[in-house]
N, CA, C and O of each residue as an XYZ file, in Angstrom:
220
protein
N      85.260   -225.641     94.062
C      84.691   -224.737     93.094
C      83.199   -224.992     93.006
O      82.800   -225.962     92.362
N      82.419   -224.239     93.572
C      80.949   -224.159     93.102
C      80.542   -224.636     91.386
O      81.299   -224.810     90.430
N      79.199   -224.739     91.474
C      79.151   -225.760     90.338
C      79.013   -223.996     89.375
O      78.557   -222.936     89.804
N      79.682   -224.356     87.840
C      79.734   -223.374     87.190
C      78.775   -222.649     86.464
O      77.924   -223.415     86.011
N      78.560   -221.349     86.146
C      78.158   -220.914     85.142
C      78.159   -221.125     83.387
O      79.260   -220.723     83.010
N      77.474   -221.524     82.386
C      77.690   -222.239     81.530
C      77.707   -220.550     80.617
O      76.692   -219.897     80.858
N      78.613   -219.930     79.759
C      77.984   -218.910     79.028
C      78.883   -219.313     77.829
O      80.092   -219.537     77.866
N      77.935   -219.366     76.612
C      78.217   -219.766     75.190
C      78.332   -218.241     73.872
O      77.376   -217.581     73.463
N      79.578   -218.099     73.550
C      79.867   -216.686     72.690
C      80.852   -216.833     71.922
O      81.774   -217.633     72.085
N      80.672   -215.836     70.772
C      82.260   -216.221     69.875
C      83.229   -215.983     70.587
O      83.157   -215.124     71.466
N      83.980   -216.460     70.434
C      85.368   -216.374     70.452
C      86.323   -216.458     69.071
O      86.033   -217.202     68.134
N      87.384   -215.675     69.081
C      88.398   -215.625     67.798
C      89.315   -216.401     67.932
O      89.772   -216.861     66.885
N      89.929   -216.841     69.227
C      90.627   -217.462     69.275
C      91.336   -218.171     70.178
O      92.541   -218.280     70.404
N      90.086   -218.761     70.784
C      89.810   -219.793     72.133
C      88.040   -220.940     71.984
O      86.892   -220.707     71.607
N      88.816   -222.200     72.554
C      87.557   -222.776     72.466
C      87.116   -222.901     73.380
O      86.042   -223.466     73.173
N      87.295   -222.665     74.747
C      87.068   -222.157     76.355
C      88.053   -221.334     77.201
O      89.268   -221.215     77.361
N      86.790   -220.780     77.699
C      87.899   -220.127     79.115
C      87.228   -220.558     80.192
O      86.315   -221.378     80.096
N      87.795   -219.812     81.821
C      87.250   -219.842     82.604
C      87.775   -218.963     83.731
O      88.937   -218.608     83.929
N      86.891   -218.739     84.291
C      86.629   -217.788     85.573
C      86.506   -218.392     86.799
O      85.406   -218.441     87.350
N      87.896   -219.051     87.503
C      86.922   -220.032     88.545
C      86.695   -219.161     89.613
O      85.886   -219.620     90.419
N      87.359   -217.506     90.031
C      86.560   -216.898     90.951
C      85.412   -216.362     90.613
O      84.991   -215.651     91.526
N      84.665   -216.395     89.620
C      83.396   -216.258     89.502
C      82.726   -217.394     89.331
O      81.553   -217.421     89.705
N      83.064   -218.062     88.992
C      82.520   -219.891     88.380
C      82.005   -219.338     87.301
O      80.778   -219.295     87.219
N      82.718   -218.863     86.371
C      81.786   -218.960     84.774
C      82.718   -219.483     84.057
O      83.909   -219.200     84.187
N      82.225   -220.347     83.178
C      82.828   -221.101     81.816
C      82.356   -220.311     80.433
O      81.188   -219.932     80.355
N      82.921   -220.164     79.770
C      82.887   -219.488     78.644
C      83.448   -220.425     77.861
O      84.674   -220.538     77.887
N      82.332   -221.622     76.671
C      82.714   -221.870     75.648
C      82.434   -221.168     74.174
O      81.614   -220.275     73.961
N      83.375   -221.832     73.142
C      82.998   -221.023     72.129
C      82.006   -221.488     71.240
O      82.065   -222.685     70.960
N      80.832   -220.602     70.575
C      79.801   -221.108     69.912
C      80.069   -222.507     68.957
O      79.723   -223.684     69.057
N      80.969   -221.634     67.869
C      81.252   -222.663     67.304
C      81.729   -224.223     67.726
O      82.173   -225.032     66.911
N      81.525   -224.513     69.341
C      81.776   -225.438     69.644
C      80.613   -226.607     69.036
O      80.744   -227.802     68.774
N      79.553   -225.774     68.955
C      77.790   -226.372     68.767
C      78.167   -226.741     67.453
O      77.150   -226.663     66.765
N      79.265   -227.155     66.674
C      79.293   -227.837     64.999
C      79.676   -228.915     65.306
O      79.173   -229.909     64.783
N      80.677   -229.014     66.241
C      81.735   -230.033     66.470
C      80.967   -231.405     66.668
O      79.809   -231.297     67.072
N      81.393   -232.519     66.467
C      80.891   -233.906     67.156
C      81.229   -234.014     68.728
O      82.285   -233.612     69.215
N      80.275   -234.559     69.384
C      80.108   -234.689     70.924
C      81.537   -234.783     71.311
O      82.118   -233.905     71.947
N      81.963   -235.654     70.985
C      83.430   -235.944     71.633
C      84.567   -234.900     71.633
O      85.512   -235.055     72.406
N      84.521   -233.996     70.919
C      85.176   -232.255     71.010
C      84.638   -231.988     72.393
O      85.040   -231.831     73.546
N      83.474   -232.020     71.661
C      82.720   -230.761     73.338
C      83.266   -231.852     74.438
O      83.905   -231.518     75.436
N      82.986   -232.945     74.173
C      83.421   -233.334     75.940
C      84.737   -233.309     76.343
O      84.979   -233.282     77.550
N      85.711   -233.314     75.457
C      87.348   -233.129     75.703
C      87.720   -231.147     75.946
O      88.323   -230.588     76.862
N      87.058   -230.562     74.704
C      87.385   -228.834     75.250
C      86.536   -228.923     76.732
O      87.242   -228.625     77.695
N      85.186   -229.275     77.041
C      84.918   -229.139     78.635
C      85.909   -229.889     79.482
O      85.926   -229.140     80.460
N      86.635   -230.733     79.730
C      87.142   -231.455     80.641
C      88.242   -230.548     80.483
O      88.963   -230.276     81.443
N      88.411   -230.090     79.414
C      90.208   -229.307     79.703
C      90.331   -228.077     80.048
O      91.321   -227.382     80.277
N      88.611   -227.768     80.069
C      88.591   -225.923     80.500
C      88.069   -226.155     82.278
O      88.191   -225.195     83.038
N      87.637   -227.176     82.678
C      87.350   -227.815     83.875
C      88.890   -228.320     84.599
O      89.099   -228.450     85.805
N      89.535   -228.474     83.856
C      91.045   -228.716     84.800
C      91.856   -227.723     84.871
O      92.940   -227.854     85.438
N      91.447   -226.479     84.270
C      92.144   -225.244     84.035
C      91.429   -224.837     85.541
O      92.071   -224.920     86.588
N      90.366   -224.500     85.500
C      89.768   -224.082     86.562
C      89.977   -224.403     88.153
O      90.154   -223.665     89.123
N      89.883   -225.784     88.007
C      90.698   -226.220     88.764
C      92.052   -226.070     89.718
O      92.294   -226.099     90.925
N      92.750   -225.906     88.557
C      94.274   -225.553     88.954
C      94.485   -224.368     89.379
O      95.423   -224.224     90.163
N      93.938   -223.565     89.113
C      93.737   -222.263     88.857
C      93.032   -221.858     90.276
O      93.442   -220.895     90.926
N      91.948   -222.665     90.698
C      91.444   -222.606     92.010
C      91.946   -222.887     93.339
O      91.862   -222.243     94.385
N      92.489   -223.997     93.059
C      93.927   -224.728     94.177
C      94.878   -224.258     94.884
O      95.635   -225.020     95.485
C-alpha cells in the first residue's frame, strides 16, 4: 500500500475509514480532543483495516 493520504472531517458515526485503493485515510475531527493515545490506537486500527483489505 503506498504511503496514505491523511484527510480529517466529521464523521457521525465512525472514528476512521479507509480507502486502500485510493490510499486515503479518513479520520474523524473530533479525533483532535482525544489524548494522543486514542489517536494512535484509532490510526493503527484504521491502518490494519487497510491492510487487510489490500491483501
Amino acid at each position: 500500500m503506498p504511503f496514505p493520504r491523511i484527510h480529517i472531517r466529521s464523521m457521525d458515526t465512525r472514528w476512521g475509514s479507509c480507502l486502500p485503493q485510493k490510499a486515503i485515510i479518513t479520520l474523524n475531527r473530533h479525533l483532535l480532543e482525544m489524548p494522543v493515545s486514542c489517536i494512535d490506537m484509532i490510526i493503527e486500527n484504521v491502518k490494519t483495516v487497510a491492510l487487510r483489505r489490500f491483501a
